[in-house]
C-alpha positions as CSV (number, residue, x, y, z in Angstrom):
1,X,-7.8,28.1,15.2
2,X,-4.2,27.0,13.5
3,X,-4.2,26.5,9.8
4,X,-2.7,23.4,10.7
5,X,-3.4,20.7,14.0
6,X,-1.3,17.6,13.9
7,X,-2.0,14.2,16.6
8,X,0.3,10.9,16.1
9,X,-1.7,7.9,17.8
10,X,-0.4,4.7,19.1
11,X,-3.1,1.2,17.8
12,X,-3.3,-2.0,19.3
13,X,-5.0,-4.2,16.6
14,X,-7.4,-6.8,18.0
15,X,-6.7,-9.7,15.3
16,X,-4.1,-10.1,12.3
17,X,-6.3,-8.0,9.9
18,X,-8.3,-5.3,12.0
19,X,-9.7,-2.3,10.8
20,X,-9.7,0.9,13.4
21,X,-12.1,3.9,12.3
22,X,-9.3,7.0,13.5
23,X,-11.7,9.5,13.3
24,X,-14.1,7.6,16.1
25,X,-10.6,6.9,18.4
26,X,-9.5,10.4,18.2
27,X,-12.9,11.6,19.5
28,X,-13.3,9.0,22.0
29,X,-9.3,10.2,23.1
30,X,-9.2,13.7,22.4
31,X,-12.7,15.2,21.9
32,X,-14.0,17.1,19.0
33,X,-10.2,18.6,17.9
34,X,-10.5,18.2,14.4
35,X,-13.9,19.4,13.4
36,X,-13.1,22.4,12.4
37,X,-11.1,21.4,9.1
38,X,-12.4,20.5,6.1
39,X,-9.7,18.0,5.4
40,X,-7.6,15.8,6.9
41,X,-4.4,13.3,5.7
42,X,-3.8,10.0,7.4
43,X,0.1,8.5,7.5
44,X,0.9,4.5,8.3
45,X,4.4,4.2,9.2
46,X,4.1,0.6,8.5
47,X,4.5,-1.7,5.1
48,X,1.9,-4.4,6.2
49,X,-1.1,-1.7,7.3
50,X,-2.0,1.6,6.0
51,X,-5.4,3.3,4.2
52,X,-7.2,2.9,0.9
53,X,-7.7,5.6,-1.8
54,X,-11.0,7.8,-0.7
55,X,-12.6,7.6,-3.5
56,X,-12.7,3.8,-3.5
57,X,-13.9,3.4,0.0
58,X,-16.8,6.3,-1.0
59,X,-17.9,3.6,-3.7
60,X,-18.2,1.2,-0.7
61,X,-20.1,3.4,1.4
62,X,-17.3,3.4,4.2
63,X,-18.8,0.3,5.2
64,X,-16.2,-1.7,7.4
65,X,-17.8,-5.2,6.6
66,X,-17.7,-4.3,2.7
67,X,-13.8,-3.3,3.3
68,X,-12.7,-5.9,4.5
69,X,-14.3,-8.3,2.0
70,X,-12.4,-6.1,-0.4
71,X,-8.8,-7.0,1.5
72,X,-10.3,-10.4,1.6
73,X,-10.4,-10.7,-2.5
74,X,-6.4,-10.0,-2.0
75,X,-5.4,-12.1,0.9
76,X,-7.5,-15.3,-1.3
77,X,-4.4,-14.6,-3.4
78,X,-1.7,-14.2,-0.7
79,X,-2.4,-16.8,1.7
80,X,-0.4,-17.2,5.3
81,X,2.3,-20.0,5.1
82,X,2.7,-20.6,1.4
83,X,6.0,-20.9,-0.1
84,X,7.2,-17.2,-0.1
85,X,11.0,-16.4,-0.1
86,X,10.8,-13.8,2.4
87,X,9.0,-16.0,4.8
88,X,12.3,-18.0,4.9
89,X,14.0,-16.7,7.3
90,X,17.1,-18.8,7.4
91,X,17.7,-17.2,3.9
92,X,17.4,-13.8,5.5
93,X,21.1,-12.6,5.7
94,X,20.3,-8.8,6.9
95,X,18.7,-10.8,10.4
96,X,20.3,-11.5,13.2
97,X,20.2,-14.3,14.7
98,X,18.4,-13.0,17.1
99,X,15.7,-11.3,14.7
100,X,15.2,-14.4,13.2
101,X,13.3,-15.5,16.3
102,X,11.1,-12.3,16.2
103,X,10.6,-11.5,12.9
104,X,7.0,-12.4,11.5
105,X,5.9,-14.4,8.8
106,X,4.5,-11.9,6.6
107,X,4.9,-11.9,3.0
108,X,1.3,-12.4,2.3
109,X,0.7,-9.3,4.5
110,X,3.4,-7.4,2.1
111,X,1.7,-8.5,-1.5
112,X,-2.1,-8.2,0.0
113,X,-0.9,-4.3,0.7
114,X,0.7,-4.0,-2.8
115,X,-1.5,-5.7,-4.8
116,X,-4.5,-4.1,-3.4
117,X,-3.5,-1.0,-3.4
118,X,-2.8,0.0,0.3
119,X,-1.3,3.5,0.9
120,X,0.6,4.7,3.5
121,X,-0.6,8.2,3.1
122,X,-4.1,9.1,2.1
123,X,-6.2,12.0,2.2
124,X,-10.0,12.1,3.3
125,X,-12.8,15.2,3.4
126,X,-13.2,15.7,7.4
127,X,-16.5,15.2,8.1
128,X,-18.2,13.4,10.9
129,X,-19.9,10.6,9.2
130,X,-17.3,9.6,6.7
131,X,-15.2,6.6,8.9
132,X,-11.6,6.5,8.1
133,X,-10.1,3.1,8.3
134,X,-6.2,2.0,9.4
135,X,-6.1,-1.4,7.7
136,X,-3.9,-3.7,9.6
137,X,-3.0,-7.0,7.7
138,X,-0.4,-8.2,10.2
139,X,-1.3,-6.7,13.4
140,X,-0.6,-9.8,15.9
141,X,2.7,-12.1,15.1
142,X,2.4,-15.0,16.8
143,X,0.1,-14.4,19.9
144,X,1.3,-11.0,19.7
145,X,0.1,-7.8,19.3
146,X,2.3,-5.5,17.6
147,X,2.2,-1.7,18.6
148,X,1.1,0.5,15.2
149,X,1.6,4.1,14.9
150,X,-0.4,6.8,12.5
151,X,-0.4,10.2,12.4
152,X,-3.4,12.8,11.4
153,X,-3.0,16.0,10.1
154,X,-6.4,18.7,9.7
155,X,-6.1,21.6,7.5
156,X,-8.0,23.6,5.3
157,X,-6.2,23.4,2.1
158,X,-3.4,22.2,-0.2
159,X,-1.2,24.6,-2.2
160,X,0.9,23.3,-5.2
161,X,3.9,25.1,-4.5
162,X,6.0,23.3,-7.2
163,X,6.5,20.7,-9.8
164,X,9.1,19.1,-11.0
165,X,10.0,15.6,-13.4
166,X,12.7,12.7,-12.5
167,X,13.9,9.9,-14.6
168,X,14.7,6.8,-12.9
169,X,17.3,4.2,-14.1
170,X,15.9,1.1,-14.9
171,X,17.0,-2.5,-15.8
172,X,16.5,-4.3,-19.0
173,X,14.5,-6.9,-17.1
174,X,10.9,-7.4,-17.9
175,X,9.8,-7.3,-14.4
176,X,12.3,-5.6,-11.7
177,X,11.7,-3.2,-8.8
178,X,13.9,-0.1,-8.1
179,X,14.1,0.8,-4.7
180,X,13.8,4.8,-4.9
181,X,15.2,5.1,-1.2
182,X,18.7,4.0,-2.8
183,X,21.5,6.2,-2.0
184,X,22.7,5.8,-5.2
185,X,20.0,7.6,-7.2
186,X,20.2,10.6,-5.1
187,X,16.4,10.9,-5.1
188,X,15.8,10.8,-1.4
189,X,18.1,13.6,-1.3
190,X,17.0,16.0,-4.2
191,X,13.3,15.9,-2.4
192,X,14.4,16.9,0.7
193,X,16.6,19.2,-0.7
194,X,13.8,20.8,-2.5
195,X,11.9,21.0,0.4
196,X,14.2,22.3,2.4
197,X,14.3,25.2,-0.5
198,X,10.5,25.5,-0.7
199,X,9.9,26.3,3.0
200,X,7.3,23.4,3.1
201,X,6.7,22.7,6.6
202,X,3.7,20.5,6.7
203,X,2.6,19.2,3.6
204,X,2.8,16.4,1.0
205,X,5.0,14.8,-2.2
206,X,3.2,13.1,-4.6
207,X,4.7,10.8,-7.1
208,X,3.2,10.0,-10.1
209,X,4.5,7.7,-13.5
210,X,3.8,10.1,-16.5
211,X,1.2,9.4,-18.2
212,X,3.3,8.1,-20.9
213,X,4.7,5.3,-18.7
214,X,3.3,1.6,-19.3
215,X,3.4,-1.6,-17.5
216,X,4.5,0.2,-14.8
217,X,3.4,0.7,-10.7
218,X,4.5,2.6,-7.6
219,X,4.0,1.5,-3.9
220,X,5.7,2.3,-0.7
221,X,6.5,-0.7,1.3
222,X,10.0,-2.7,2.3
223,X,12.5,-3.4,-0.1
224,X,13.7,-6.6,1.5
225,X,15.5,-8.8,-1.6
226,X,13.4,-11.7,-1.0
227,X,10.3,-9.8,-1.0
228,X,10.7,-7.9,-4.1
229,X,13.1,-9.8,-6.3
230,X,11.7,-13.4,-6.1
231,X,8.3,-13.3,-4.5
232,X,6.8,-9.7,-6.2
233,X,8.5,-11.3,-9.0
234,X,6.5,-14.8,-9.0
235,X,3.6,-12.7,-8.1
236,X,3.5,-10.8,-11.8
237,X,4.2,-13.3,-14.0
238,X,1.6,-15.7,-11.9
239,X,-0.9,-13.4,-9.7
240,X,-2.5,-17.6,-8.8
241,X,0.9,-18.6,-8.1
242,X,0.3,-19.0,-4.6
243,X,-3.3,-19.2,-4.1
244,X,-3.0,-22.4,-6.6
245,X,0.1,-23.7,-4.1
246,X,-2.8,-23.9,-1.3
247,X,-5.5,-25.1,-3.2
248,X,-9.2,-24.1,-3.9
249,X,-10.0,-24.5,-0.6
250,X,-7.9,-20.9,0.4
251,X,-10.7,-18.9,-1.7
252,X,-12.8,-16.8,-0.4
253,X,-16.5,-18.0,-0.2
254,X,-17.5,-14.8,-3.0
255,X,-21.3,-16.0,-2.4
256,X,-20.8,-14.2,0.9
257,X,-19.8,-11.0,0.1
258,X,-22.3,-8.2,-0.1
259,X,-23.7,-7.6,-3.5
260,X,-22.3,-4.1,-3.5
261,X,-18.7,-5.4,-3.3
262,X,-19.4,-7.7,-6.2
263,X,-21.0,-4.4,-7.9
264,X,-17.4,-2.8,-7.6
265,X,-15.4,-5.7,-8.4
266,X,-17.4,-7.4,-11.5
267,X,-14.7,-5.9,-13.6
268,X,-11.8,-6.9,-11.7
269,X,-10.1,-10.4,-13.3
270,X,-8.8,-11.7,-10.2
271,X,-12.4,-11.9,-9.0
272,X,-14.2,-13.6,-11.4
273,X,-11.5,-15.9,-11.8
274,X,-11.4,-16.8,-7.8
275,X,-15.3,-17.3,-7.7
276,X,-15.5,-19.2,-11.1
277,X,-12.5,-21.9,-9.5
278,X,-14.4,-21.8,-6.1
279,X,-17.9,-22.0,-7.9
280,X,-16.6,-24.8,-10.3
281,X,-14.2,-26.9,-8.8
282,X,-11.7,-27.1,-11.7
283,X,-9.2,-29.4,-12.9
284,X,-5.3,-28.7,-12.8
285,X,-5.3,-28.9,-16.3
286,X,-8.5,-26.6,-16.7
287,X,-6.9,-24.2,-14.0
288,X,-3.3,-24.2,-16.0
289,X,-5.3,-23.1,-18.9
290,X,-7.5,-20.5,-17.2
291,X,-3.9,-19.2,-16.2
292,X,-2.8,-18.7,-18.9
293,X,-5.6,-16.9,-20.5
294,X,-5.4,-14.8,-17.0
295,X,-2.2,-13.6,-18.4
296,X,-2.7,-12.3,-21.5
297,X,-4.2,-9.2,-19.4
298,X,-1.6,-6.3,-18.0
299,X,-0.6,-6.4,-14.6
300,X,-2.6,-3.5,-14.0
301,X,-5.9,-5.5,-15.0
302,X,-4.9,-8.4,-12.8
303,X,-3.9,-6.6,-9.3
304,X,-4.7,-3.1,-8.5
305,X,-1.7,-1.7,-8.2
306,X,-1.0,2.2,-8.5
307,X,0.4,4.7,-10.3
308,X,1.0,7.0,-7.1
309,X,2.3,7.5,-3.7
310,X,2.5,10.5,-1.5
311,X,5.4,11.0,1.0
312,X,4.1,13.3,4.0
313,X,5.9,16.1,5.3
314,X,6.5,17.5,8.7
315,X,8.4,19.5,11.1
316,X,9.1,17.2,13.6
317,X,11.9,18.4,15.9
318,X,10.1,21.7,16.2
319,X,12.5,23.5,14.2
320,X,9.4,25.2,11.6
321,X,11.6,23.0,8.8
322,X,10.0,20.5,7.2
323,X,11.3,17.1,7.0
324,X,10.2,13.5,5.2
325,X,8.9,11.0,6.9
326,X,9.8,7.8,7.0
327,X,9.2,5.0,8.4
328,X,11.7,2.4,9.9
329,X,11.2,0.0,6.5
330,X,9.1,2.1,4.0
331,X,10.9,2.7,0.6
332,X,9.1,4.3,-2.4
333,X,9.2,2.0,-5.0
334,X,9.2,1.5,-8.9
335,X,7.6,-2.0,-9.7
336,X,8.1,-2.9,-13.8
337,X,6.3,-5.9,-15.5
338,X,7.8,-4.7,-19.3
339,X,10.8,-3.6,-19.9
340,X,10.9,0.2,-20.9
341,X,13.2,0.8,-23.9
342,X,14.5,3.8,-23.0
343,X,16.0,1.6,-19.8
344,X,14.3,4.5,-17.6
345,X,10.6,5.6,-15.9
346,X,9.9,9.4,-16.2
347,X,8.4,10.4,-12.0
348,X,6.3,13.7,-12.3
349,X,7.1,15.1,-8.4
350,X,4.5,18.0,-7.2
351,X,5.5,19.5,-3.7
352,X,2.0,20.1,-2.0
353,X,1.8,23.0,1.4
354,X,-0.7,22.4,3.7
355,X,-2.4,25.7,5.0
């Protein structure tokens, strides 16, 4: 067996959030192909579906009903239709006219992913009774459904093959985004650069903030202006901003969910404040204070957002050189809710082989 067996599959979700278990479809296509490695990394080319962290969907029990009450704790907060920038299309000046008629609705899709801490890369043991879910928050615009594409890599280990630290430029802005895709910082190119260097033909980046780095997050999704300079921006200095706009009534029941979710998520602010509003029908004037008190806490506290991404590598044109991938709108990105004095983020960059 190769050290190394790679399969790119093409979804069809069912409904607008749909979770697909990969390792189930690749069996039922393929057979038993991956079996024989002991790990395995899952890549979403998309901004409004991708995988959660491993280790959080172990604490879950890989259970797809208590998964997607997790999502559901996010999307109480991001609900379809409110009054997102991005979702305005006629204020859209990189869309054609054209586009305009095609492109979804889907900012609540784009802050559920950030906000709950979606990946678009995400690495799992390979076993056959651990379930690995694509999580699909936008998978049918309109009455349709829109193709989705992920790829699987097996191997049998990971090699650090080198490490390296970047500052970023940032502004003096409290909260601001830098998209790390910019030509201007060079980034994009120094990576590949480097792995052009290294030799690494199938492997991964990770990106971290130093450990130094406060009030700080990174995500990979689409720097589109609206998206990340108004609506992000609304979103942390008011994580209620828009489940307030629609009323109590766009909560989640939390009486539903299974006890083991609320297990997980008793510490997490945006939930007890969700089911003490739904529980408790409060006043504007009580809610505008509970609000307030919401934000005393750190971003981080409020919305799970992370201090890492991972950029996969492969050699896609056959060449045995190892290229990033991207995909059509995914950007790395640097998300700030304090302003760093230093008017820069320190990145620590390792370069990870698969063998």
């Amino acid at each position: 067996m190769t050290s190394v067996s790679e399969l790119t599959l093409s979804l069809t979700p069912r409904s607008r959030l749909d979770l697909i278990d990969i390792p189930s479809l690749i069996e039922e296509r393929y057979g038993d192909v991956l079996s024989g490695y002991p790990k395995a990394a899952y890549y979403s080319y998309h901004t409004t579906a991708g995988y959660l962290d491993q280790n959080l969907c172990a604490q879950l029990d890989y259970n797809c009903d208590s998964l997607q009450d997790f999502v559901g704790y996010y999307q109480g907060l991001f609900p379809p239709n409110a009054d997102y920038h991005h979702d305005q299309l006629d204020l859209r000046s990189e869309l054609t006219a054209e586009q305009k008629l095609e492109e979804p609705r889907n900012a609540d899709a784009h802050l559920t992913f950030i906000s709950s801490g979606l990946a678009n890369l995400a690495t799992y043991p390979n076993a056959p009774d651990v379930p690995v879910y694509f999580i699909d928050l936008d998978g049918i615009n309109g009455k349709k459904k829109r193709l989705r594409r992920t790829t699987v890599i097996g191997y049998n280990r990971e090699e650090l093959v080198d490490r390296t630290s970047i500052s970023v430029p940032v502004s003096r802005h409290a909260i601001d985004s830098v998209n790390l895709r910019d030509k201007a910082l060079d980034l994009s190119n120094q990576l590949r650069t480097r792995v052009k260097r290294l030799g690494i033909n199938r492997g991964r980046i990770d990106i971290s903030l130093d450990s130094q780095e406060r009030h700080a997050s990174l995500t990979v999704n689409e720097y589109e202006t609206m998206l990340m300079k108004h609506d992000m921006v609304e979103v942390l200095r008011n994580p209620l901003r828009f489940m307030a706009e629609r009323g109590k009534h766009a909560l989640l029941d939390l009486r539903s969910i299974p006890s083991k979710v609320k297990g997980y998520a008793r510490y997490d602010l945006v939930q007890f404040i969700n089911e003490f509003i739904d529980f408790a029908g409060l006043s504007d004037s009580i809610l505008e204070n509970l609000i307030h008190r919401f934000m005393a806490f750190p971003a981080s506290r409020r919305l799970r957002m992370k201090r890492s991404v991972s950029l996969l590598v492969l050699d896609q044109d056959g060449s045995g050189r190892g290229n990033i991938v991207e995909g059509t709108y995914q950007s790395p990105i640097l998300i700030q809710w304090k302003a760093s004095k230093s008017q820069s983020r320190v990145l620590k960059v390792d370069f990870i082989q698969f063998r």
